[in-house]
N, C-alpha and C positions, 0 to 999 in steps of 0.2 A: 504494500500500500504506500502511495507515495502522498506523501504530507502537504498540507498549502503551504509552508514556506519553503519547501523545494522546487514544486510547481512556480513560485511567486519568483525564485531563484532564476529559474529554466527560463521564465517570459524575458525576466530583465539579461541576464546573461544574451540572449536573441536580439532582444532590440538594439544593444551596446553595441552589437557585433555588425548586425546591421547601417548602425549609425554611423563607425566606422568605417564602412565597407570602400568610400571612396579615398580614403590612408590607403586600406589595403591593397587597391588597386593601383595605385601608384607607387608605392611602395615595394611589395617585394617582388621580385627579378621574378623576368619572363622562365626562366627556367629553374623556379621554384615549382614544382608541377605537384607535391602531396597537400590533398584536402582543398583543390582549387578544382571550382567547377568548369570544365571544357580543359582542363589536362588530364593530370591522374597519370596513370599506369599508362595508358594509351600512349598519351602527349611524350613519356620519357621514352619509350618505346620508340619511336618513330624517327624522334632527334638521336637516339644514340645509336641507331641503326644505319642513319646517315651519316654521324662523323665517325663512326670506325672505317668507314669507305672512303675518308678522304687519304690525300695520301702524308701532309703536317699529324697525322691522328698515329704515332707509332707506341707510346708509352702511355699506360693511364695508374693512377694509386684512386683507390676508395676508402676513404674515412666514414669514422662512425663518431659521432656526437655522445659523449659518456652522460647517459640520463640524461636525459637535453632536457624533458619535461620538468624534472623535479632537481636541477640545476640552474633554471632561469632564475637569475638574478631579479627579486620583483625593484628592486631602488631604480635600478638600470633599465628598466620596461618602464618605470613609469617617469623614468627623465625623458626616454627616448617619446614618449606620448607626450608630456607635458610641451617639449621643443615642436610637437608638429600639430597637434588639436589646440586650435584656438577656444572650443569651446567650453568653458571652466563650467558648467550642470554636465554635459558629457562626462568629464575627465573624473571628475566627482565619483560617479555612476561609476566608470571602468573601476578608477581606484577601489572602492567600498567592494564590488564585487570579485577582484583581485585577488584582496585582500580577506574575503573571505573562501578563499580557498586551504587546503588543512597545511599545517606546516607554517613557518615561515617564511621559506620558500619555494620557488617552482608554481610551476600551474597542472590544474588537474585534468590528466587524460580523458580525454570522453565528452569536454566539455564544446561546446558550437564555438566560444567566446575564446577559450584556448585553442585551439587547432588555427586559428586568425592570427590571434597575438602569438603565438610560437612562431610560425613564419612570417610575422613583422619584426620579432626581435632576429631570428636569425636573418634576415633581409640585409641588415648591415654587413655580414659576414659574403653576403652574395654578392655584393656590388665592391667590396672587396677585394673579392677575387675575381671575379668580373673585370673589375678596373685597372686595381694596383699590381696583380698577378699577370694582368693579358697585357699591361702597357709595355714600352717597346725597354727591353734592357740591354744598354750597351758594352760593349767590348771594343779591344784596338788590339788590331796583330802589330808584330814589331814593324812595319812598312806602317804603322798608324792609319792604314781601312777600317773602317767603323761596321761593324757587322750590327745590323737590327733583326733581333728577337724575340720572339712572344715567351713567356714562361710556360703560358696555357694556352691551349689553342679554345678550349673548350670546359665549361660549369655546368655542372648539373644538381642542384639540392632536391632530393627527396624525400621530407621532415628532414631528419638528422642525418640520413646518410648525403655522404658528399663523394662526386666523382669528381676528376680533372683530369682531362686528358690532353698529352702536347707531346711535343716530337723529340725530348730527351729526358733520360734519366736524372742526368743531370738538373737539368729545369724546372722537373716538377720536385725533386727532393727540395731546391730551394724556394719552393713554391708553399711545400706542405708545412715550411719550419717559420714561415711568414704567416702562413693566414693560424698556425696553431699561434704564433704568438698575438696575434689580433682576435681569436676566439678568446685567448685568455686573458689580454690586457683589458680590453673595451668588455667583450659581453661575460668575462667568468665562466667560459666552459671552457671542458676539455675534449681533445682528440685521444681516442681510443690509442694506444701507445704501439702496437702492434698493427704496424703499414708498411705493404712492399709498392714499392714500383716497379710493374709491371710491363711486359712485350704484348702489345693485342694481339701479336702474329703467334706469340708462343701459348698463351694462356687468355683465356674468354672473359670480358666483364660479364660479374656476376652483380645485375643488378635491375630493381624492381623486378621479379620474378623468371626473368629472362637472364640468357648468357649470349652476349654478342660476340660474334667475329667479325672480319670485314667481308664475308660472302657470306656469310651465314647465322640467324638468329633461334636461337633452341628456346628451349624451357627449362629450368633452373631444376637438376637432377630430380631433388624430394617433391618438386611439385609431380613431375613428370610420371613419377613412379606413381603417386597417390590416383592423378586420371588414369592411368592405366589401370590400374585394378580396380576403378567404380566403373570404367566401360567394358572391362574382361567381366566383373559381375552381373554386369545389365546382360550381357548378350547370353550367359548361360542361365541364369535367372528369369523368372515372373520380373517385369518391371514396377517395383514398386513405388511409390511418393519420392522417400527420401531417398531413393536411388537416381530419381529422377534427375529432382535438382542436384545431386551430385555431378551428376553428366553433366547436368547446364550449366554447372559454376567453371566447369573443366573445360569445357568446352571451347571458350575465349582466348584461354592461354594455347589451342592445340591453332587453334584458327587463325590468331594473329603472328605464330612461327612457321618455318620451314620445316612443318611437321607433316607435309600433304601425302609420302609414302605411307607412312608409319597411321594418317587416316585410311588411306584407304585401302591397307593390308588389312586393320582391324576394324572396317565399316565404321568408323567413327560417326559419319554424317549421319548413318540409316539408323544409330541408333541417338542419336542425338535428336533428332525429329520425334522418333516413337518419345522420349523423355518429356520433350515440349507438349506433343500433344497428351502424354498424362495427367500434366501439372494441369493444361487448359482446360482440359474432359472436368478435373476435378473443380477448378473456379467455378463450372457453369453448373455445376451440378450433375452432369453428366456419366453416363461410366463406361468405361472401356470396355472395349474387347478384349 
């Protein structure tokens, strides 16, 4: 049973978020893609699928944000608000409900008003690297030629996970030892201590659910295995409800990789349809054959 003042919590949490929503939109980086609507999974998917086929794309490292949610600095969220809402009843609202989140600090998972402000606060961290990371860094050979290049070629935040990919080893290690030190000076988080730079030619980004090459985009092994054994079970099995949606959830991940043999060895499609049409038979009230 959930109480009026968590309901009363839930309406105002929503409208803050809302009221906000043109910060957020301007605000955090185009390739911030988790908990924003018309990216998501897709949107990371599609961009990282393009810049491993470039040919600047040879080395990538992925970071992970240590607790990012119950790490947020709330002093530092609410300077970073205070400096860009002009409107002091607004800011009021965010702070009080902020602040009532448990703990001292961080913000709580699950909430419409956190998943916003989590990526307005890491937003600085994006334009960061975006910026200070991608701008031009120079060197002089002994003839004094000025060679110009990028550290990163490419950023991607998705929540707390961070890729960067660019064309040397070199580059991005002095890439990752910058933007940890700007995680930790300005916003107080830390980067998970355990990061390799990696060869895209040698070893696949593993990231948002998928593992990219530059010819080739799979599905991330543990997913892989899971749809495989809810469509090995549908096809010898009654199709039941939650067999159903099991299919259907798996389904997206088989359909937007280079998994078209491996469908149509295992009739993925033929039984992916029977699935749908269970779940609709049941909406309507209807019942199957």
């Amino acid at each position: 049973i959930i109480g009026r003042e968590t309901i009363e919590h839930q309406i105002h949490d929503y409208v803050a978020a809302r009221a906000l929503m043109p910060l957020f939109h301007a605000k955090i980086g185009r390739w911030q893609t988790a908990s924003i609507p018309g990216r998501g999974i897709n949107d990371a998917r599609k961009a990282i699928r393009k810049w491993v086929r470039e040919r600047d794309s040879r080395v990538f490292v992925k970071l992970d944000v240590v607790k990012c949610y119950p790490s947020i600095d709330r002093a530092v969220l609410k300077t970073m608000l205070a400096h860009d809402v002009g409107d002091r009843r607004l800011l009021r609202l965010v702070f009080t409900l902020v602040d009532q989140y448990r703990g001292d600090r961080g913000l709580n998972i699950g909430s419409y008003l956190s998943q916003w402000l989590a990526n307005y606060y890491l937003s600085a961290a994006w334009h960061y690297a975006e910026g200070s990371l991608s701008a031009v860094r120079r060197s002089r050979r002994r003839q004094g030629e000025e060679i110009r290049r990028r550290l990163v070629t490419h950023v991607l935040f998705y929540a707390d996970d961070i890729l960067l990919i660019g064309r040397s080893k070199r580059d991005l290690t002095i890439a990752v030892k910058r933007l940890r030190g700007f995680l930790r000076d300005r916003l107080h988080l830390e980067i998970h201590p355990t990061w390799n730079v990696k060869h895209i030619e040698v070893e696949p980004i593993d990231m948002v659910g998928y593992t990219f090459r530059p010819g080739r985009t799979g599905v991330r092994p543990a997913i892989f295995l899971r749809a495989e054994r809810a469509y090995s079970r549908a096809a010898k099995r009654p199709m039941t409800m939650a067999m159903a949606r099991k299919c259907i959830s798996y389904y997206g991940w088989l359909y937007h990789s280079d998994s078209v043999a491996f469908r149509r060895r295992h009739d993925i499609d033929r039984i992916f349809h029977q699935a749908r049409h269970v779940v609709s038979a049941t909406k309507t009230g209807r019942t199957t054959q």
